[in-house]
N, C-alpha and C positions, 0 to 999 in steps of 0.2 A: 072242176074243183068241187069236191065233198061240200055237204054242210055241215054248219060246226057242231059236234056231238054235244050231246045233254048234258048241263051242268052236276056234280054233285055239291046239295043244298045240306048246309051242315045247320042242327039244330043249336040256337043259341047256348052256351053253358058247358054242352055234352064234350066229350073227349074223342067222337067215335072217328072223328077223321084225321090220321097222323099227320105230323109238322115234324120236321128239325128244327134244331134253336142251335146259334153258335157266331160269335162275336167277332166283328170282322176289322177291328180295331184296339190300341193297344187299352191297356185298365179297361178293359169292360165296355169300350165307345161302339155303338154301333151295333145292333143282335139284329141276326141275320135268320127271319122267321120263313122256312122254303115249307111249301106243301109238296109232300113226301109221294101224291097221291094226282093224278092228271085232274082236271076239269073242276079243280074245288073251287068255290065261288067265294069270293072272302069276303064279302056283306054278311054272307050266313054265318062263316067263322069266328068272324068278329062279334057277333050279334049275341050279348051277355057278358062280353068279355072287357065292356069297356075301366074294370076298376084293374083286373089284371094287366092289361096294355099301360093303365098311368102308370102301376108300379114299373112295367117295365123301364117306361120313360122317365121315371123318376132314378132308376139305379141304369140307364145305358145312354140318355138323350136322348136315342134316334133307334128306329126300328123298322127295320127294311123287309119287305114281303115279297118272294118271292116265288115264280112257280103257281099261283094263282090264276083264278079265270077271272081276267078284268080287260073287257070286251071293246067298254065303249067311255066317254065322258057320266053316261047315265050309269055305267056298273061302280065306274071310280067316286062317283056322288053316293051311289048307296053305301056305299064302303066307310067312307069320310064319315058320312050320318051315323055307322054304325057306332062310332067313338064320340061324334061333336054331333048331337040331333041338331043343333042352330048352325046351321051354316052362316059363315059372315059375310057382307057385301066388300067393296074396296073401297073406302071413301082417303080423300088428302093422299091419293095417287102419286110415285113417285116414278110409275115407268108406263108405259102403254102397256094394255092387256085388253083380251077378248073375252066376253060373256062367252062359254059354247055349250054350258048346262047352266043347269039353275045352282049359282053361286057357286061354279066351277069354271077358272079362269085359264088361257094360256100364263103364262109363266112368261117373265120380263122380257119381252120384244127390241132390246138392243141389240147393236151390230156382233153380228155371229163372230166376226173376228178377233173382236175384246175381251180379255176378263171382268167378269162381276166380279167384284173384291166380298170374300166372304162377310155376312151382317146377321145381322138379327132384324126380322121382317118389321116393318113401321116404328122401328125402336126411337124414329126421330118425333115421332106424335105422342101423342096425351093418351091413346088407349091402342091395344097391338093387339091381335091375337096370341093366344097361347101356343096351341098347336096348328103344326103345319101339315096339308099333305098335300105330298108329289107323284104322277102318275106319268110313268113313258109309253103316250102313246105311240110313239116313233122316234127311236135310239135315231142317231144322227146317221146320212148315210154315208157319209163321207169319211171325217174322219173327229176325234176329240167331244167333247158334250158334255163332258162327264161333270156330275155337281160334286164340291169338294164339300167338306163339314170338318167343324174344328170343334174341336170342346173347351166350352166355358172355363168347366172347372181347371186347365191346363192354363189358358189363354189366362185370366185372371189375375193371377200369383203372379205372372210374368212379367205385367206392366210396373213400370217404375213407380215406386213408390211415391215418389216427388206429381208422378205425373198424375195418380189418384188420387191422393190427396187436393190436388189443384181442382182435376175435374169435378170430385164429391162435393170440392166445396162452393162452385158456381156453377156448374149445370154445364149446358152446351146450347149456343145461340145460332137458330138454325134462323139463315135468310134463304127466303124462295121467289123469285119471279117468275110467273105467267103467263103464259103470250101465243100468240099461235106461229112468231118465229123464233120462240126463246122459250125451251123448253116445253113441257106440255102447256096446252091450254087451258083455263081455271074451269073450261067445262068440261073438261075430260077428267081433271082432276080430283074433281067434287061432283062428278057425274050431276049436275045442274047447270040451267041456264037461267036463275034465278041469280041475283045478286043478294038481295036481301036473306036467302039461305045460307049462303056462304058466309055473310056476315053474322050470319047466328048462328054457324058454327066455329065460326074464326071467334067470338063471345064467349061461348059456353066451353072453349079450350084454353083459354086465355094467350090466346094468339091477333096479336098487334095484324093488320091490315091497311091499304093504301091504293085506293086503284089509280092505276095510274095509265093516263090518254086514254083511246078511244075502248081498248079491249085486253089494257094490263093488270094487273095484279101481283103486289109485292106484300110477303106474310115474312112476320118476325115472330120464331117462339123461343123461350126458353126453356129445355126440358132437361131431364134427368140424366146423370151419367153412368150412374149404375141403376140394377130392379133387384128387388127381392123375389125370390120363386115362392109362389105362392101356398106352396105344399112342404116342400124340404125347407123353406126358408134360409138358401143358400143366397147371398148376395153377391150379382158378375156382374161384369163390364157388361153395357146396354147401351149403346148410343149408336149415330148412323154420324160423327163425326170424321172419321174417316174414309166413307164412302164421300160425304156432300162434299169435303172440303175442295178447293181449288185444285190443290196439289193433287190430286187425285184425276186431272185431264189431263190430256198432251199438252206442254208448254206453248205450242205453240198457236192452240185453240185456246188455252187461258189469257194468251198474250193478243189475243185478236178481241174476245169476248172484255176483257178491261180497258182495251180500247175504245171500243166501243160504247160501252154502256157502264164505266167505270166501276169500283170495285164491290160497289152496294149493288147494282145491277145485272150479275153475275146468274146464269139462270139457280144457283146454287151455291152456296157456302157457308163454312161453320168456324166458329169463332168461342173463344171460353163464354160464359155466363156472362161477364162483367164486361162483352166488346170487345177485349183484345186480341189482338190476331193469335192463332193456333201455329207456332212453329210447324214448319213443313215436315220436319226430323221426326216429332213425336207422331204425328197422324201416321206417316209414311212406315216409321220403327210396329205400329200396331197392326198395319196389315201386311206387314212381313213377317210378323208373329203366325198372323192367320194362316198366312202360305205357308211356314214351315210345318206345321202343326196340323195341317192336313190331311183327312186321308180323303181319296175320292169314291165316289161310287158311277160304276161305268154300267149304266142304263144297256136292260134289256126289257122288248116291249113285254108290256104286261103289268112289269115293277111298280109296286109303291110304297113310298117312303114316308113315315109318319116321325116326325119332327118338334123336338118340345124347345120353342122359342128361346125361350129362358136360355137353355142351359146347352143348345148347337147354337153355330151359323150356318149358314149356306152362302153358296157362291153358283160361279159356273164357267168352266173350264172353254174358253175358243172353241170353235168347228165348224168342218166344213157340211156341205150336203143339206139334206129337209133335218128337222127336228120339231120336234114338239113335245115338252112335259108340260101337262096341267096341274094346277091348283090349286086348294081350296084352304078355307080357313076356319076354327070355332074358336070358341071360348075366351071371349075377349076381356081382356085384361084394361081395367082405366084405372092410371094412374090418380089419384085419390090426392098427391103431395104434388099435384104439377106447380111449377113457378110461378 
């Protein structure tokens, strides 16, 4: 086997190394940046280009690169920097994930056979990143992988009136247990094995806490149901109440798990603002919104996918075989009007 030939290093700004641009989605969702040119490094490409990239995300959401030289976890880190210099860490954890560069992560470690129900990343916490990025370091080899995206600005309009109205005007009450047989663990979660951090960060979020027995931990928040984008000042649907909710497990793993640890005890669930349960019809009706409204992008190695929180979701389609996309996070957004 050769060694891999020499990059070409594009100067930040300049124009000298061609790209296509061309939209792989309907109204403009999606621009599809391919280097026209073998071995372009796209750290270098990117590097000056980060006001042009927001306009991009600001008029497409999502901007997929393709055809690029992105080698390793460290090329995909430079890259990410090249848009977001602050990379973010992962704190109030909602899925397992691997450090495997510096504040570049495997991507949600649930069972390959599931769907991830499309969401907006940490939309259930008091601060989220803005932007998102995803790298395939290895397309699945089996078969399916593929991450779907939906656009805000579609999804939005569609939700019942009745039913925004409800959510704008009490939030969403998110319960989370802890444990190291129910759910994550509150040190995996909050990456501490301190108590007293936790509790000054469950403080400073104004999120209710309770530990409970020898190594539990039960968190109550209240937070927002839609966000304002902080540039366009378009305002969408923003919550993770359709993912936590109950009705969102096999019935017959929610039928076990309320057994058991009754209906507060749940390693997860979401409820309006004010406590009352969330009909199963409304949660269920929004992420069949999400699946219709879909398109996907089917991973080849090398790809990466930059992501403006706000205004996509992301999901992730079953498969079989290895896979791996990483990713990273900047620009984090704290919600300033939390509950």
């Amino acid at each position: 086997m050769s060694a891999p030939g020499p990059r070409r290093r594009a100067t930040g700004g300049t124009a000298t190394e061609p790209v296509t641009r061309r939209t792989l989605g309907p109204d403009g969702f999606v621009l599809l940046v391919e280097a026209a040119v073998p071995d372009l490094d796209l750290a270098g490409w990117l590097a000056g280009r980060r006001a042009e990239l927001l306009a991009d995300l600001d008029r497409h959401a999502a901007v997929f690169f393709r055809g690029f030289d992105v080698r390793s976890a460290d090329d995909f880190g430079r890259a990410a920097r090249a848009v977001g210099p602050e990379l973010l860490g992962y704190l109030e954890r909602a899925a397992p994930r691997h450090e495997v560069a510096d504040r570049v992560f495997t991507s949600t470690e649930f069972n390959a056979a599931q769907w991830i129900p499309l969401h907006h990343e940490m939309s259930y916490s008091h601060n989220w990143p803005t932007h998102l990025y995803f790298h395939c370091a290895q397309p699945a080899t089996g078969s399916g992988g593929a991450t779907p995206l939906a656009a805000e600005r579609v999804i939005t309009p569609l939700i019942p009136a009745e039913v925004r109205d409800r959510f704008d005007r009490d939030g969403v009450r998110y319960v989370r247990n802890y444990g190291p047989h129910l759910d994550l663990p509150w040190q995996e979660a909050f990456q501490t094995t301190d108590r007293a951090e936790v509790e000054a960060y469950c403080a400073a979020s104004a999120t209710e806490f309770t530990w409970l027995g020898a190594d539990g931990l039960r968190t109550v928040a209240r937070r927002q149901a839609t966000a304002t984008h902080p540039r366009t000042g378009e305002t969408v649907w923003f919550n993770h109440a359709h993912l936590f909710h109950v009705s969102n497990m096999p019935p017959e793993v929610a039928g076990a798990l309320r057994r058991e640890y009754g209906p507060e005890g749940l390693p997860r669930n979401a409820y309006h603002g004010d406590g009352e349960p969330i009909p199963d019809e409304v949660v269920g009706g929004i992420r069949e919104l999400y699946r219709q409204h879909a398109i996907s992008v089917s991973w080849r190695r090398g790809d990466v996918l930059v992501v403006d929180n706000f205004l996509a979701t992301h999901g992730r389609e079953p498969f079989t075989g290895d896979r791996q996309i990483l990713v990273a996070m900047s620009d984090l957004y704290v919600n300033r009007s939390v509950w």
